[in-house]
C-alpha positions as a printed NumPy array, in Angstrom:
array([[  89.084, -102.549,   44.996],
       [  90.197,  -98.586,   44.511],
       [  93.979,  -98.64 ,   44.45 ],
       [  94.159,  -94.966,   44.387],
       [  96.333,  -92.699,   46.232],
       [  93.903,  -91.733,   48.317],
       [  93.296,  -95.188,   49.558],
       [  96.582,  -94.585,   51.524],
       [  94.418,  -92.447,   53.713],
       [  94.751,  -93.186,   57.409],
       [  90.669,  -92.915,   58.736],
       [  89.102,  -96.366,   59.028],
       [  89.278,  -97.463,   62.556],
       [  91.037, -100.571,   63.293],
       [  93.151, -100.12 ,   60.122],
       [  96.409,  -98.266,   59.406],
       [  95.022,  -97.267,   55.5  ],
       [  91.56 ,  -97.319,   53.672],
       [  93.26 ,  -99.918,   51.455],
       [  94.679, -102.192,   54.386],
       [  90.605, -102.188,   55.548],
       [  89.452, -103.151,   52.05 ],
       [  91.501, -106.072,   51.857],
       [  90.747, -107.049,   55.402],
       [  87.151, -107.065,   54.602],
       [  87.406, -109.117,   51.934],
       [  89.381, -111.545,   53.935],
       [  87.388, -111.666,   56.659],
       [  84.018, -110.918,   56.283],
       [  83.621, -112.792,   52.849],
       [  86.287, -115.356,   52.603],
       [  86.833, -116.435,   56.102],
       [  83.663, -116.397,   57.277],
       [  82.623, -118.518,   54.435],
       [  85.438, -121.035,   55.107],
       [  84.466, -121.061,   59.267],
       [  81.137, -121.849,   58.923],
       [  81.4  , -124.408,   55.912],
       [  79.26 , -121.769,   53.428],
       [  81.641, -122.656,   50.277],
       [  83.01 , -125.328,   48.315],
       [  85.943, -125.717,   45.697],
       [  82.969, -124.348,   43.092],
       [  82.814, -120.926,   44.878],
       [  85.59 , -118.347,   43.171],
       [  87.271, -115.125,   43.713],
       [  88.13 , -112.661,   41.345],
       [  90.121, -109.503,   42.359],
       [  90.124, -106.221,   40.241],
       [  92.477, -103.501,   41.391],
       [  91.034,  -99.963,   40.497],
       [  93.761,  -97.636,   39.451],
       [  95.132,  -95.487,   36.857],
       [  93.6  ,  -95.721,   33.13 ],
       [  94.129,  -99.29 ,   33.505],
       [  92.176, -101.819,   35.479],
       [  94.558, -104.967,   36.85 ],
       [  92.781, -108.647,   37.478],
       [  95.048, -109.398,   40.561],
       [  92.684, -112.944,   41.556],
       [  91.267, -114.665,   38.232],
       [  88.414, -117.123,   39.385],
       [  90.399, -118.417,   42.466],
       [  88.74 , -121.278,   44.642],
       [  87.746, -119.645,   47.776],
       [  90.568, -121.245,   50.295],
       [  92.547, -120.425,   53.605],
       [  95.171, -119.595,   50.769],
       [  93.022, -117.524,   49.349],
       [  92.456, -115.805,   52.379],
       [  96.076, -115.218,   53.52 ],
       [  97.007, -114.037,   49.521],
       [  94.622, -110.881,   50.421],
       [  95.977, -110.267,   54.117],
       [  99.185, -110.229,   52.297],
       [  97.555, -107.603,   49.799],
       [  96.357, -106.04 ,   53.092],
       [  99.728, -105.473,   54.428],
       [ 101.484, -104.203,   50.879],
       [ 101.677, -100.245,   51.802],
       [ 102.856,  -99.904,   48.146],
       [  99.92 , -100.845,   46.458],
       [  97.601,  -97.568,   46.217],
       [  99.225,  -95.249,   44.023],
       [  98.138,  -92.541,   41.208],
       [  94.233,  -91.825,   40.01 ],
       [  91.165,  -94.74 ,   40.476],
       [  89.379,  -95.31 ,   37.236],
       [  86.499,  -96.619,   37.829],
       [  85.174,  -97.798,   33.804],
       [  88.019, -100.188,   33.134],
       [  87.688, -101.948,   36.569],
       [  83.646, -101.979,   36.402],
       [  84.145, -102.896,   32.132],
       [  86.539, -105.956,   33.179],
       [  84.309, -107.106,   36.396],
       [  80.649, -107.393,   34.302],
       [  82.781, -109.417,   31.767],
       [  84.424, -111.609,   34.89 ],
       [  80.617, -111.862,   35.718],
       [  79.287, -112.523,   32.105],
       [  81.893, -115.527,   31.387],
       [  80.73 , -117.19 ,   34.068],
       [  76.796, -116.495,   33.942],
       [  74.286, -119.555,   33.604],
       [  71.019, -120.081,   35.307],
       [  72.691, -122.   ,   38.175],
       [  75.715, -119.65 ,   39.293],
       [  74.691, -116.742,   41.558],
       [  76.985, -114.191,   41.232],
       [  78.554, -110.903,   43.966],
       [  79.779, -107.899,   43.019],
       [  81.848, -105.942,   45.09 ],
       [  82.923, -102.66 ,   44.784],
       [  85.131, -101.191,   47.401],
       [  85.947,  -97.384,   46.925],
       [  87.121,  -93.893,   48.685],
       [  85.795,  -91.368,   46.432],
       [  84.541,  -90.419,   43.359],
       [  85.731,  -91.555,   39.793],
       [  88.784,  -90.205,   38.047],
       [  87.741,  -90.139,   34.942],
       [  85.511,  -86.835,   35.37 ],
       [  88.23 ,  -85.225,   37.024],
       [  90.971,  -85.661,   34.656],
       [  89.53 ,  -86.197,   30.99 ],
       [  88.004,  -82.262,   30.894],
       [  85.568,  -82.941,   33.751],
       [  83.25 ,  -85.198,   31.222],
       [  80.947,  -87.196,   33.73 ],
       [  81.224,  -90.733,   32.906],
       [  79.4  ,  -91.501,   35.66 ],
       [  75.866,  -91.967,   33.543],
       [  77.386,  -94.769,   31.434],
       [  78.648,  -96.993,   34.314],
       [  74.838,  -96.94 ,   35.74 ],
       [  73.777,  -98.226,   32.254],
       [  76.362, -100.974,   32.609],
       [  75.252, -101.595,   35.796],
       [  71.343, -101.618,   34.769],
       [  72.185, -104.074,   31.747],
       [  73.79 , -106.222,   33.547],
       [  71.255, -106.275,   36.469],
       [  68.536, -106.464,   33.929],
       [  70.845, -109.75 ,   32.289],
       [  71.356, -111.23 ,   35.646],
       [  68.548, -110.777,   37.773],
       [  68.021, -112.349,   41.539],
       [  71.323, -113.548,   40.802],
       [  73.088, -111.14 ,   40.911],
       [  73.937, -109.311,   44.286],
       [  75.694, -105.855,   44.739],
       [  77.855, -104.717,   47.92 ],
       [  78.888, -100.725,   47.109],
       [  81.205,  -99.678,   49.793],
       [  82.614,  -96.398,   50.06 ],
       [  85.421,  -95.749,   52.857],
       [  86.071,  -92.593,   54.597],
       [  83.949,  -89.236,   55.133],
       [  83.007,  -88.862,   51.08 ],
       [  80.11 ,  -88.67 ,   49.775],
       [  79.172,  -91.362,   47.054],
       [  76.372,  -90.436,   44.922],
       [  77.549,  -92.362,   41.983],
       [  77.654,  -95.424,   43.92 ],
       [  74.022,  -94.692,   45.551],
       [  73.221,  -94.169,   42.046],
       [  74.271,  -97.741,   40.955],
       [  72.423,  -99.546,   43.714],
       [  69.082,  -97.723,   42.753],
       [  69.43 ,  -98.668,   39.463],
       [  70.283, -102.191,   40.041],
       [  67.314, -102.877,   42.817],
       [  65.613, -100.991,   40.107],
       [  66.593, -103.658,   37.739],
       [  65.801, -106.779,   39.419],
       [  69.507, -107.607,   41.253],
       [  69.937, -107.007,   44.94 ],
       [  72.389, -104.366,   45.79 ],
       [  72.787, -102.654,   48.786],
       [  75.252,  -99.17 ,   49.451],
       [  77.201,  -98.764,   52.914],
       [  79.739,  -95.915,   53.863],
       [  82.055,  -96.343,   56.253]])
């Protein structure tokens, strides 16, 4: 999830910040629904990786999907003090495909999600180098290591553009994962 500045942005309908809907969304939509209708068990985890800065933070490590669980990120939800600064995208996507990795065997199917407002820092403040081409290779080797069991959600909030995370969903389908791209 982008922790940037930016993610203090007040444009998502329903939601006083773009980071108060991220959380939501994860609470609801995949954690609570899974609970309601009995779609989990004690063998389904969540890990949480907070995009910001230079450094990416693992705020959920492998967490049992629980009603817990689900009121830990409407907590995160209501912390107005949690975006702050740039949102790196290479150390969050870097620690999330080795989250994925530990856990990878031929019975585990595995979601990525990947909740943003904008593009990368990391072009904008390291002398406008695009890094952007080597986080769709990560992307492809991993969806080339996972396969079918591997599905990507790329969400961007707000009015951006996101061709980097169009990008990654190409290359994944492209790759043999699922992925899909929605703006919002």
């Amino acid at each position: 999830v982008d922790q940037s500045g930016s993610m203090k942005n007040a444009d998502v309908f329903g939601h006083r910040t773009r980071s108060r809907a991220a959380y939501y969304v994860i609470a609801s939509e995949i954690i609570g629904k899974q609970l309601h209708y009995d779609l989990c068990s004690s063998r389904d985890v969540v890990t949480l990786i907070d995009m910001r800065d230079s450094e990416a933070q693992i705020v959920v490590d492998k967490e049992p999907i629980s009603w817990e669980l689900y009121n830990y990120f409407v907590g995160l939800a209501e912390d107005p003090l949690r975006p702050r600064g740039h949102g790196y995208f290479k150390p969050a996507l870097s620690k999330a495909i080795a989250s994925l990795l530990s856990t990878d065997n031929a019975n585990v199917a595995s979601y990525l999600l990947f909740l943003t407002d904008s593009k990368p820092s990391e072009g904008k403040l390291r002398g406008g180098y695009d890094q952007s081409k080597g986080m769709v290779r990560a992307i492809n080797l991993l969806s080339k290591k996972m396969g079918n069991r591997l599905t990507l959600g790329f969400f961007g909030f707000g009015s951006e553009e996101f061709p980097l995370l169009h990008r990654m969903t190409q290359s994944s389908n492209n790759c043999g994962s699922i992925a899909f791209c929605e703006n919002g």
